[in-house]
C-alpha positions as CSV (number, residue, x, y, z in Angstrom):
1,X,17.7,4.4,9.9
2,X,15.0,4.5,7.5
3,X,16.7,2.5,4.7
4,X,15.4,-1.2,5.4
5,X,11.9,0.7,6.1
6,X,11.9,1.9,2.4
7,X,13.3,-1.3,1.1
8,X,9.8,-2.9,2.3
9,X,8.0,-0.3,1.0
10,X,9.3,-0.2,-2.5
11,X,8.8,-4.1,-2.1
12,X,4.9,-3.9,-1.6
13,X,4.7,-1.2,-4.4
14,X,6.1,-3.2,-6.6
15,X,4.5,-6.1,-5.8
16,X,0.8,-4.6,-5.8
17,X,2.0,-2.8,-9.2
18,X,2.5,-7.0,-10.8
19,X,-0.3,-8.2,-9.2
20,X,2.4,-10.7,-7.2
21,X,0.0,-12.0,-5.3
22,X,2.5,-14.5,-3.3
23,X,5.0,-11.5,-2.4
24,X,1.5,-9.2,-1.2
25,X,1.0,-12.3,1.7
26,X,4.5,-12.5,2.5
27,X,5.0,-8.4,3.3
28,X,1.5,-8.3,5.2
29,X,0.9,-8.9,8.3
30,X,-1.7,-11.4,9.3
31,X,-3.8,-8.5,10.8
32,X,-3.7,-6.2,7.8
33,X,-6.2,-3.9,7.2
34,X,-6.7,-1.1,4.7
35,X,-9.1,1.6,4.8
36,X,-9.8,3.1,1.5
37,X,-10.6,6.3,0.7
38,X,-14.4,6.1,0.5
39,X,-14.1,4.5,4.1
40,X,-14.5,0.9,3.1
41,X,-12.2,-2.0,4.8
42,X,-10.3,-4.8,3.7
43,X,-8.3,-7.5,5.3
44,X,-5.4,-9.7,4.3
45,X,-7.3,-11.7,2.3
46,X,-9.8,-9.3,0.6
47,X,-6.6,-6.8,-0.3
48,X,-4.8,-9.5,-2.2
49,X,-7.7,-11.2,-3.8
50,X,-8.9,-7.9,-5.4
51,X,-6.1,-8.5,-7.9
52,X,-8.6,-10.5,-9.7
53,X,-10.8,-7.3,-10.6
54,X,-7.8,-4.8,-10.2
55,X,-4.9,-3.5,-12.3
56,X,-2.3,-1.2,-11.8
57,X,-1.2,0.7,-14.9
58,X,0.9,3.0,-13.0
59,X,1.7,4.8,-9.7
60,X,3.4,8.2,-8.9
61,X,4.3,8.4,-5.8
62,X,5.7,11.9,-4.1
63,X,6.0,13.7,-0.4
64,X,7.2,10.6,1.0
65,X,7.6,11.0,4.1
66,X,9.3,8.3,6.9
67,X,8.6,8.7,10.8
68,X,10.6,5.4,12.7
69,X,9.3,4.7,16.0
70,X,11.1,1.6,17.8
71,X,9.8,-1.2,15.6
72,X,7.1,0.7,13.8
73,X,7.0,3.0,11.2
74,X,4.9,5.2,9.6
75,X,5.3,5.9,5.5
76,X,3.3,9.0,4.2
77,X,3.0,10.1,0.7
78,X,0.6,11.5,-2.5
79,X,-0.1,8.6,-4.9
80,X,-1.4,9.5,-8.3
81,X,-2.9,5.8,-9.9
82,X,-3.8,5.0,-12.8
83,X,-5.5,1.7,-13.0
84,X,-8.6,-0.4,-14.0
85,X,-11.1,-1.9,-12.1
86,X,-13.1,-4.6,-14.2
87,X,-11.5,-3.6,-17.2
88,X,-12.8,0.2,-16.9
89,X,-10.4,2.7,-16.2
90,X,-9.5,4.9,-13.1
91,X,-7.3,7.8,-11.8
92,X,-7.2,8.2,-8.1
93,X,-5.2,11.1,-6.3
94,X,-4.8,10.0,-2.9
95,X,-2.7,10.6,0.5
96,X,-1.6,7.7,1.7
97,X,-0.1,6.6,5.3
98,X,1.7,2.8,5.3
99,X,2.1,1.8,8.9
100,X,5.0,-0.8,9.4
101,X,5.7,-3.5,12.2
102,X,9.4,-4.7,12.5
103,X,9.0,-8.7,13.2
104,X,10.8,-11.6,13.5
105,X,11.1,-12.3,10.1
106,X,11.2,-8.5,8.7
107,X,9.4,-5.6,7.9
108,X,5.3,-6.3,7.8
109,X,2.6,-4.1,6.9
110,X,0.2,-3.4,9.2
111,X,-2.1,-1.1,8.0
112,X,-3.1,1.1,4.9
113,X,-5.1,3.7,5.0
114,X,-6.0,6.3,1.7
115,X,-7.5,9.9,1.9
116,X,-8.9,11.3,-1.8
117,X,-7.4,14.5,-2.7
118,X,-8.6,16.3,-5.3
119,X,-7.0,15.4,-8.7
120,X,-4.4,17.8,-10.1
């Protein structure tokens, strides 16, 4: 079942979408990282604190696609962003593949990782 897979990733979306901080450290994983699309990495910390410079205005999200394996779980999709990074604004068309761990305590992200596609 891929239901409780999408409820934690509709969680995290909506949390980086607020900026809710507190919720972004509860759904990660202690190991997070995130590869963006121009190659560059961020851990746990880095991914929340760039809050502070980043805003969400809005996120369109299509071709999701969910592949379960055991306790993992791969979440692919197109994002098309719209958001502002120190107050100067920003489209991004990316693919983007969300890698899920099942713990003891629920669904955690694991890893993030975007790929530009060309904007359209």
């Amino acid at each position: 079942m891929t239901d409780d897979v999408l409820t934690a990733q509709h969680a995290f979306d909506t949390a980086e979408l607020r900026a809710d901080t507190d919720r972004l450290d509860a759904l990660l994983a202690d190991d997070f990282l995130s590869i963006g699309e121009q190659g560059y990495v961020l851990d746990k910390r880095q991914w929340i604190a760039r809050h502070v410079d980043f805003r969400f205005i809005s996120v369109d999200t299509s071709e999701i696609d969910v592949r379960r394996y055991d306790r993992t779980a791969i979440v692919r999709s197109v994002q098309h962003t719209r958001a502002t990074w120190l107050g100067t604004p920003m489209a991004l068309t990316v693919r983007v593949s969300h890698v899920w761990i099942q713990q003891a305590d629920g669904w955690k992200l694991a890893a993030v990782q975007f790929s530009s596609l060309a904007a359209g």
